[in-house]
FIMAR-455014 format. One record per residue: residue number from 1; residue in one letter; x, y, z of N, C-alpha, C in turn. Coordinates in Angstrom, 2 decimals. Example, Ala and Ser with C-alpha at 12.3 -4.5 7.8 and 13.67 -1.06 7.14 Angstrom:
2
ATOM   num   residuo    n.east   n.north      n.up   ca.east   ca.north     ca.up    c.east   c.north      c.up
ATOM     1         A     13.19     -5.69      7.80     12.30      -4.50      7.80     13.20     -3.30      7.80
ATOM     2         S     12.85     -2.25      7.08     13.67      -1.06      7.14     12.90      0.03      7.87
This chain:
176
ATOM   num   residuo    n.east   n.north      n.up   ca.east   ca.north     ca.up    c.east   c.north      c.up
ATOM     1         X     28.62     10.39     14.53     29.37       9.46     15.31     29.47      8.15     14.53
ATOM     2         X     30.55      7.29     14.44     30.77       6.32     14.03     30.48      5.29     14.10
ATOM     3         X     29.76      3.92     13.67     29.18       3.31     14.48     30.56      1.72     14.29
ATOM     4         X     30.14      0.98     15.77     31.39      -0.09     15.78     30.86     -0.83     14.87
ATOM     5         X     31.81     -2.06     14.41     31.33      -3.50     13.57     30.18     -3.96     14.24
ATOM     6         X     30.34     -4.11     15.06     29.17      -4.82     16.25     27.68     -4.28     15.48
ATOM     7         X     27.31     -2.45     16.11     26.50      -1.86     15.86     26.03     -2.19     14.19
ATOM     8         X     26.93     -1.93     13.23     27.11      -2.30     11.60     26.06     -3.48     11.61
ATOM     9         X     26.76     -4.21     12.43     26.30      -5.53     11.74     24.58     -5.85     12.41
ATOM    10         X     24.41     -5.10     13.73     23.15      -5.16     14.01     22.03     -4.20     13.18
ATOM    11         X     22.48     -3.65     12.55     21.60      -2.29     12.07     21.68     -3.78     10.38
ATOM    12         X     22.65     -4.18     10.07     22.55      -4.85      8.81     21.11     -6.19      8.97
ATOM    13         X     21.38     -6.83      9.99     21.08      -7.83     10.48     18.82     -7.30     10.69
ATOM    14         X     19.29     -6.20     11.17     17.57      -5.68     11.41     17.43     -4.91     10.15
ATOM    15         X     17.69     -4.42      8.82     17.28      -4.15      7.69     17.07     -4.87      6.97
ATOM    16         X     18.05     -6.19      7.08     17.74      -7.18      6.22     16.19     -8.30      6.62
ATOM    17         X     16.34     -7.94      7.93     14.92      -9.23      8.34     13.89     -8.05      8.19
ATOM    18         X     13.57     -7.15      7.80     12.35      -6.11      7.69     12.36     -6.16      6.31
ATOM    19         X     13.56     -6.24      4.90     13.39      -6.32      4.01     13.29     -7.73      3.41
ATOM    20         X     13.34     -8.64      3.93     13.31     -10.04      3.72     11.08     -9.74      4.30
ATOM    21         X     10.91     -9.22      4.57      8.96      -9.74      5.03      8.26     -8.41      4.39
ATOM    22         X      8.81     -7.80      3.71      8.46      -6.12      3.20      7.70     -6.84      2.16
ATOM    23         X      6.77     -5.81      1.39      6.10      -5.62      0.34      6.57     -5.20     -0.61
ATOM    24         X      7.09     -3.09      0.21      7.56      -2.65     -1.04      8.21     -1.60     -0.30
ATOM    25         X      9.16     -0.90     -1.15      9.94       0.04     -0.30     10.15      1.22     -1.03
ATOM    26         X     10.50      2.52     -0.25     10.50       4.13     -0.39     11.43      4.07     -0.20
ATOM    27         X     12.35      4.96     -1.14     13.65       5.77     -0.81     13.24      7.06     -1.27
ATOM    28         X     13.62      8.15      0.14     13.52       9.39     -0.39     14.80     10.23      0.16
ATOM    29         X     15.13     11.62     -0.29     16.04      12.04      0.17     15.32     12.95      1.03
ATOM    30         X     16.12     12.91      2.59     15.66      13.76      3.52     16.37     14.99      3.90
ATOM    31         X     16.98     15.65      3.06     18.26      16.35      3.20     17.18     18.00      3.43
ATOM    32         X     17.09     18.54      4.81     16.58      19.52      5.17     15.41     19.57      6.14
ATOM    33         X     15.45     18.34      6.25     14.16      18.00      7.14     14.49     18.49      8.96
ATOM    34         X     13.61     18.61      9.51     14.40      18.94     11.24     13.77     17.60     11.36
ATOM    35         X     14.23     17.99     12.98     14.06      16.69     13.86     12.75     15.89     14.54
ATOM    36         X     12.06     17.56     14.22     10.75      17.28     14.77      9.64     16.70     13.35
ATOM    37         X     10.05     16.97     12.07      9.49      16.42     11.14     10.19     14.92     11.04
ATOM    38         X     10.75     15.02     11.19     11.69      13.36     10.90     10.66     12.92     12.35
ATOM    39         X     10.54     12.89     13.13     10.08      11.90     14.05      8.49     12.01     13.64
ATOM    40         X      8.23     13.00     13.63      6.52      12.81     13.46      6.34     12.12     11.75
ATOM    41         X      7.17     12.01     10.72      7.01      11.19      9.59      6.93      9.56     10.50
ATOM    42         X      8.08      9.52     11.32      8.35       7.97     11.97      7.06      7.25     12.80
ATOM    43         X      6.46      8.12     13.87      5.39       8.11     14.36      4.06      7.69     13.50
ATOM    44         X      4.18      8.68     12.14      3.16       8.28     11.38      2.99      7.06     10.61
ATOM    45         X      4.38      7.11     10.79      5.07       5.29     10.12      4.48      4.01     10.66
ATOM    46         X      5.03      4.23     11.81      4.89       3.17     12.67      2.91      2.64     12.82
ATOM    47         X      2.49      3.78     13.02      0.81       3.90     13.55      0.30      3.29     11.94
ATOM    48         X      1.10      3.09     10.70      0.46       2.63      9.34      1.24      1.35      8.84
ATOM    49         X      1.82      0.76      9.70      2.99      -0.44      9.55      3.59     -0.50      9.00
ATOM    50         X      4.86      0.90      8.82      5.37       1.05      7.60      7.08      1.44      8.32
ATOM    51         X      7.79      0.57      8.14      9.53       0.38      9.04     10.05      1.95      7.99
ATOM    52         X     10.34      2.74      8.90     11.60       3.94      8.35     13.17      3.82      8.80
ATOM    53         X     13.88      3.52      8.07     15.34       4.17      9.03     16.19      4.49      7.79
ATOM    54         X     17.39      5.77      8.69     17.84       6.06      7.97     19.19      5.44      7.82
ATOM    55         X     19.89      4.64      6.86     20.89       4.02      6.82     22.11      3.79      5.77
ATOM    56         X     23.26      3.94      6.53     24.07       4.35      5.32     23.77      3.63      4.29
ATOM    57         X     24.41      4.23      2.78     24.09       2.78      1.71     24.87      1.81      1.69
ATOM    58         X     26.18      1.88      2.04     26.73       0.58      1.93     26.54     -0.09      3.21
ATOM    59         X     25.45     -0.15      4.21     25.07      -1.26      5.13     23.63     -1.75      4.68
ATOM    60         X     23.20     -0.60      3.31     21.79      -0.45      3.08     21.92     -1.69      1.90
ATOM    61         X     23.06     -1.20      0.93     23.21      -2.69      0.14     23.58     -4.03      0.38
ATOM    62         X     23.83     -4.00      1.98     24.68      -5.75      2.65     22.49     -6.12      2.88
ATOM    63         X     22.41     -4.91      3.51     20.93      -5.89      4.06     20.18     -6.19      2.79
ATOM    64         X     20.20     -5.46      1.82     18.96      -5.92      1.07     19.63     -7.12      0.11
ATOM    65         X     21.05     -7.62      0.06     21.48      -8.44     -0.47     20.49     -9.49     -0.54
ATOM    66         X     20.12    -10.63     -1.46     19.39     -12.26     -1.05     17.96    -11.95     -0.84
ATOM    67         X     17.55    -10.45     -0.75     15.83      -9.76     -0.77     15.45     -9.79     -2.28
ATOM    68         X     14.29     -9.84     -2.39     13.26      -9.51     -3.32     13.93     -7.27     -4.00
ATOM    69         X     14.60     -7.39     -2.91     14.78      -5.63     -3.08     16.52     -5.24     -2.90
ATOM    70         X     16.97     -6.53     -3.64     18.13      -6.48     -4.04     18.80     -5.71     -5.31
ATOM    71         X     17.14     -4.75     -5.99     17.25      -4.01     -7.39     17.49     -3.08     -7.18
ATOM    72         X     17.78     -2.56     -5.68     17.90      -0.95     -5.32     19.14     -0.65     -5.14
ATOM    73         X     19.92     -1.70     -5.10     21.68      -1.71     -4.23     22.19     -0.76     -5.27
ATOM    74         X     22.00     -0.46     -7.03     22.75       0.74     -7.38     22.34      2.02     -7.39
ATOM    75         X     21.08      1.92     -6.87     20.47       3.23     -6.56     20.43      3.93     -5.47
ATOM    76         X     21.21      3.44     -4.78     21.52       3.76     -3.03     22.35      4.66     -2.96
ATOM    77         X     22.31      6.20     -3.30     23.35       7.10     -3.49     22.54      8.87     -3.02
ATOM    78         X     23.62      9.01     -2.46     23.37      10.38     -1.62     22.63     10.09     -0.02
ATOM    79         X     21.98     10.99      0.65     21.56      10.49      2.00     19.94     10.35      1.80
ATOM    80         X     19.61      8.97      1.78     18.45       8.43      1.74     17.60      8.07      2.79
ATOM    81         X     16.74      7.82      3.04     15.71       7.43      4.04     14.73      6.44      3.47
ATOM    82         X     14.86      5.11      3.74     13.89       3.91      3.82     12.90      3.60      4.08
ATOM    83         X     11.84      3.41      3.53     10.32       3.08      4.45     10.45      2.07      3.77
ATOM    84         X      9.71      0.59      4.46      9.60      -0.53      3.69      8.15     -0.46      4.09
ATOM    85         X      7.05     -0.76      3.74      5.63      -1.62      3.79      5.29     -2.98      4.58
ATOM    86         X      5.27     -2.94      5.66      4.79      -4.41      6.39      4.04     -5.11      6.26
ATOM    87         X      2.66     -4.16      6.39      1.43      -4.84      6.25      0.88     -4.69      4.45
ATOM    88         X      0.78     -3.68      4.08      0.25      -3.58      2.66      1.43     -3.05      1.74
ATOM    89         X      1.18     -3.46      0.62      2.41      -3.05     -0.72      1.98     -1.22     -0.38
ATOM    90         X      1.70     -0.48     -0.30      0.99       0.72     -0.90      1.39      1.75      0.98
ATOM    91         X      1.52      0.91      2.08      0.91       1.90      3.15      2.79      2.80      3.49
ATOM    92         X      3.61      2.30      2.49      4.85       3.15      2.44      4.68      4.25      1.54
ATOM    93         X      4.20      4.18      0.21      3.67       4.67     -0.19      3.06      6.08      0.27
ATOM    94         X      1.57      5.43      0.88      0.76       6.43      0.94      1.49      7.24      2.10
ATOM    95         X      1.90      7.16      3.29      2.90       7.52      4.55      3.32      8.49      3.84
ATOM    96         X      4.53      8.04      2.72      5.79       8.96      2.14      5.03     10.28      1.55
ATOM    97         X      3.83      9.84      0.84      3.14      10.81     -0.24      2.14     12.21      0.52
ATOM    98         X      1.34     11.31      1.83      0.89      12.24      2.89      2.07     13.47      3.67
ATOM    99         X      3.15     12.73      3.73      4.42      13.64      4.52      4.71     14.76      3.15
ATOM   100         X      4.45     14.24      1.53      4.91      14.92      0.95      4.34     16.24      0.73
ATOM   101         X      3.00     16.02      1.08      2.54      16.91      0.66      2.59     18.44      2.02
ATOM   102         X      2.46     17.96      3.17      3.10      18.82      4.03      4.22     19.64      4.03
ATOM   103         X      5.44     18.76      3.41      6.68      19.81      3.34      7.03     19.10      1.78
ATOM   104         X      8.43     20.41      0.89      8.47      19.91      0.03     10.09     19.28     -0.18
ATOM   105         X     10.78     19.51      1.29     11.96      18.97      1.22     12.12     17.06      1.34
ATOM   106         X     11.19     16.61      1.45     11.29      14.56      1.50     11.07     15.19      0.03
ATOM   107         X     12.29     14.42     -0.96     11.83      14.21     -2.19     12.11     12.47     -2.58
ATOM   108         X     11.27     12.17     -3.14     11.18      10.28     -3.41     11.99      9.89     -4.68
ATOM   109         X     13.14      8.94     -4.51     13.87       9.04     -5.75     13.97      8.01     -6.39
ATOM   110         X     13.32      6.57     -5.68     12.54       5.53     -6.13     11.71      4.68     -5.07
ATOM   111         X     11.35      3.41     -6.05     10.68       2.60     -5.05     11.02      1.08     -5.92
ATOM   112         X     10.21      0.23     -4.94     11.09      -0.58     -5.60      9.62     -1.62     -4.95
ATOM   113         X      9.25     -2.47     -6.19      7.60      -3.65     -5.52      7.70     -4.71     -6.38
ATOM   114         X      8.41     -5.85     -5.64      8.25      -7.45     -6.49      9.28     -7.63     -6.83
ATOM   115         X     10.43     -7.06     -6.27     12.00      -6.93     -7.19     11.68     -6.30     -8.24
ATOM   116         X     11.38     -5.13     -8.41     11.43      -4.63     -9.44     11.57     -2.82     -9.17
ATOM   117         X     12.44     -2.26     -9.97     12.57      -0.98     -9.63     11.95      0.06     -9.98
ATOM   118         X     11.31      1.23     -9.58      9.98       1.99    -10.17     10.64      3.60    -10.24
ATOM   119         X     10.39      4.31    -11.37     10.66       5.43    -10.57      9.79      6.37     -9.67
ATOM   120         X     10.60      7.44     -9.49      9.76       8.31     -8.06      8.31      8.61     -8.66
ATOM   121         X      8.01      8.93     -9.59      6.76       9.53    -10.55      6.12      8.63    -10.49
ATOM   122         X      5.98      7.29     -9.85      5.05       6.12     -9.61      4.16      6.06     -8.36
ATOM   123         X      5.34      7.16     -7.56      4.39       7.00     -5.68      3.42      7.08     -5.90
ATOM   124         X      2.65      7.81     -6.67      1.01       8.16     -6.45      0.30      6.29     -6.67
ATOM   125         X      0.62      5.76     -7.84     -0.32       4.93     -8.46      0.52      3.66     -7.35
ATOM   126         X      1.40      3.16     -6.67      1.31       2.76     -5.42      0.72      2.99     -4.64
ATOM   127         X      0.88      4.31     -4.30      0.05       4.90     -2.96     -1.72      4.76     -3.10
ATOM   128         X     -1.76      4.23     -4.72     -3.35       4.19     -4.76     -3.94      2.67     -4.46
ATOM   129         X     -2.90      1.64     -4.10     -3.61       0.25     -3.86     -4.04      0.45     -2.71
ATOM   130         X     -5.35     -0.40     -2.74     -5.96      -0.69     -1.83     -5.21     -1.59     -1.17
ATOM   131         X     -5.84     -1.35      0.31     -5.19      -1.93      1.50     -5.78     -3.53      1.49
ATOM   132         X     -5.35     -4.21      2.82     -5.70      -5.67      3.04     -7.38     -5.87      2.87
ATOM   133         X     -7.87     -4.89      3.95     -9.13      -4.63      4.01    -10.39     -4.37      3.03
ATOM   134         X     -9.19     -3.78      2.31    -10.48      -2.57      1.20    -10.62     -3.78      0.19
ATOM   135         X     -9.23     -4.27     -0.12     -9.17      -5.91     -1.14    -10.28     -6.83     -0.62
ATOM   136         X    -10.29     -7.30      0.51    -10.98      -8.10      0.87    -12.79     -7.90      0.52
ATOM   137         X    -12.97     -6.62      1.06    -14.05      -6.09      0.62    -14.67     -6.27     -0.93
ATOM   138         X    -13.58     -5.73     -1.94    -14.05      -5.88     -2.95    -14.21     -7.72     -3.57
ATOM   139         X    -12.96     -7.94     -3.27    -13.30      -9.71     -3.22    -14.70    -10.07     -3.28
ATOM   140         X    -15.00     -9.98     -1.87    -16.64     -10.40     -1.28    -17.33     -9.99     -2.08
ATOM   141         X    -17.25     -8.62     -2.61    -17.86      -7.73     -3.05    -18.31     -8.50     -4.85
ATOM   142         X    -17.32     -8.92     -5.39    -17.37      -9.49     -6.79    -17.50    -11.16     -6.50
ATOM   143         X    -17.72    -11.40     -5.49    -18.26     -12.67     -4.96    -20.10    -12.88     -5.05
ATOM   144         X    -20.08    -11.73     -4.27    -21.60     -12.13     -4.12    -22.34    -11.56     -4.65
ATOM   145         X    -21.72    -10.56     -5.77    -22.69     -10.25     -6.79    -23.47    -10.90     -8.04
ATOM   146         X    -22.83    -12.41     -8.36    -23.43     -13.15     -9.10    -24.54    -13.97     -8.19
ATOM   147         X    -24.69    -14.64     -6.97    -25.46     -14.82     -6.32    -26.73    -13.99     -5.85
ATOM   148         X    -26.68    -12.55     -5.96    -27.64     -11.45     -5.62    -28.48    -11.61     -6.56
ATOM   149         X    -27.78    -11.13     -7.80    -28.62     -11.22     -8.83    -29.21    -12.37     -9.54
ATOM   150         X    -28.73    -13.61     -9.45    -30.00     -14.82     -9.01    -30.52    -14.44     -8.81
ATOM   151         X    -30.61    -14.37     -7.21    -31.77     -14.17     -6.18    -32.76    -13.42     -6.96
ATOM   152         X    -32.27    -12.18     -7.36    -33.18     -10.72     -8.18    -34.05    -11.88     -9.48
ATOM   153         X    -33.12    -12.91     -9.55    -34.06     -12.98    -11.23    -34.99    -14.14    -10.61
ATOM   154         X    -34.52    -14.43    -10.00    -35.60     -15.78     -9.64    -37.03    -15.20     -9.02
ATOM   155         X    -36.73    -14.44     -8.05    -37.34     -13.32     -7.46    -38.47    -12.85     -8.55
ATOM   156         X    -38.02    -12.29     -9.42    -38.87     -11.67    -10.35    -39.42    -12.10    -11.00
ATOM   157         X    -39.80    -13.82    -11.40    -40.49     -14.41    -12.13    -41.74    -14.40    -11.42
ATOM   158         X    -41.98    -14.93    -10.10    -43.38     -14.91     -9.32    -44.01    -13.53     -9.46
ATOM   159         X    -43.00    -12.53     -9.18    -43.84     -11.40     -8.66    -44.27    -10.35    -10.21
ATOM   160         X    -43.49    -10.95    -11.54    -44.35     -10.56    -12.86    -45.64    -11.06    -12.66
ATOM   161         X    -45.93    -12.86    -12.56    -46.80     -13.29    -12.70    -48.06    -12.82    -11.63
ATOM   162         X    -47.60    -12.37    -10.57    -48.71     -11.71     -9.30    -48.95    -10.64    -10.26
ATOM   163         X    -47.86     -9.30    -10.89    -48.58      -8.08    -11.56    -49.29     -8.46    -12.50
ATOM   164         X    -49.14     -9.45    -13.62    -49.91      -9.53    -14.35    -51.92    -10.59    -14.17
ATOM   165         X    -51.65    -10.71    -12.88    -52.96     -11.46    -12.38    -53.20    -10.26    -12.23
ATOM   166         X    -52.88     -9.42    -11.16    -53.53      -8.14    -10.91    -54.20     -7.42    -11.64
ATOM   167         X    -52.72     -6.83    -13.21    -53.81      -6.20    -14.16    -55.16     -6.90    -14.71
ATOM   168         X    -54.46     -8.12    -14.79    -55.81      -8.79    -15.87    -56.94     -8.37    -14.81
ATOM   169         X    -57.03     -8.63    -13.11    -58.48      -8.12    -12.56    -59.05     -7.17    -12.54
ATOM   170         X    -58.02     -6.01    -12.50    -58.09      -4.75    -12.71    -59.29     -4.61    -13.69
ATOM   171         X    -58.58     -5.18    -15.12    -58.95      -5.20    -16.32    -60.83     -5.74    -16.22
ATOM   172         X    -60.79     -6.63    -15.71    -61.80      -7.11    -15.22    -62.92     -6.12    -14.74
ATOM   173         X    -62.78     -5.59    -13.46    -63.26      -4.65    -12.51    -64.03     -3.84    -13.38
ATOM   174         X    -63.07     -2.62    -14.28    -63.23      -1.82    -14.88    -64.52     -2.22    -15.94
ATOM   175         X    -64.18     -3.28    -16.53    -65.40      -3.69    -17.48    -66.57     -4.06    -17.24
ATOM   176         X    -66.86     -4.17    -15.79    -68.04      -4.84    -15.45    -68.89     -3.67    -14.27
């Protein structure tokens, strides 16, 4: 079914404000998929903060016009399907790569992270960044490891000097 100017311009208007706050974005071709895989990919989408729709390309190249993901507008060819990344660069990614491995008709024909265009043979090493969380973690993580190990060395000067009182009594004991 055809959609009016009106509809056009709302479907332009909501691709472009999802690709204007995106990270990073999936194009794959969905050509064989049913209906019940297409929604449960969307479902899985949504539950990992990751926007899917499927949209013609020439409303697909008005929205991403003035985006960071304005590098995809000549690669927008045949019937594609969109995931952009909300929350993390990687959780479109990992979404697209989990669905892939279930069926083998989603095939990924790029991506696109920082304005910059990637090919499909990249999903994996996207799909491998760590999330907001896991970053943060390691942060902390390479934070407070120079402070620990202070602690460890400072730590260990008293408690040489306690072992070596010890042996010397030891030493003592034994001789007498």
């Amino acid at each position: 079914m055809a959609l009016s100017l009106e509809q056009k311009k709302t479907v332009v208007a909501e691709v472009s404000q999802v690709a204007a706050s995106a990270y990073s974005a999936v194009a794959a071709e969905y050509r064989g998929l049913t209906v019940d895989q297409m929604t449960a990919l969307r479902r899985k989408a949504r539950e990992n903060g990751v926007y899917v729709r499927v949209v013609k390309n020439t409303l697909a190249r008005r929205a991403v016009q003035g985006t960071e993901f304005e590098c995809i507008s000549d690669s927008l060819v045949g019937p594609l399907m969109l995931a952009f990344s909300q929350e993390d660069p990687g959780a479109a990614a990992r979404v697209v790569k989990d669905f892939t491995k279930e069926t083998d008709k989603l095939q990924v024909k790029f991506l696109a992270l920082s304005g910059k265009l990637l090919p499909a043979n990249d999903l994996e090493r996207l799909a491998k960044l760590p999330t907001r969380d896991e970053a943060l973690a390691i942060l902390m993580m390479l934070m407070k490891a120079p402070t620990e190990k202070l602690a460890r060395t400072l730590n260990e000067v008293p408690g040489k000097l306690v072992r070596t009182v010890a042996a010397i009594r030891d030493q003592k004991e034994q001789a007498a």
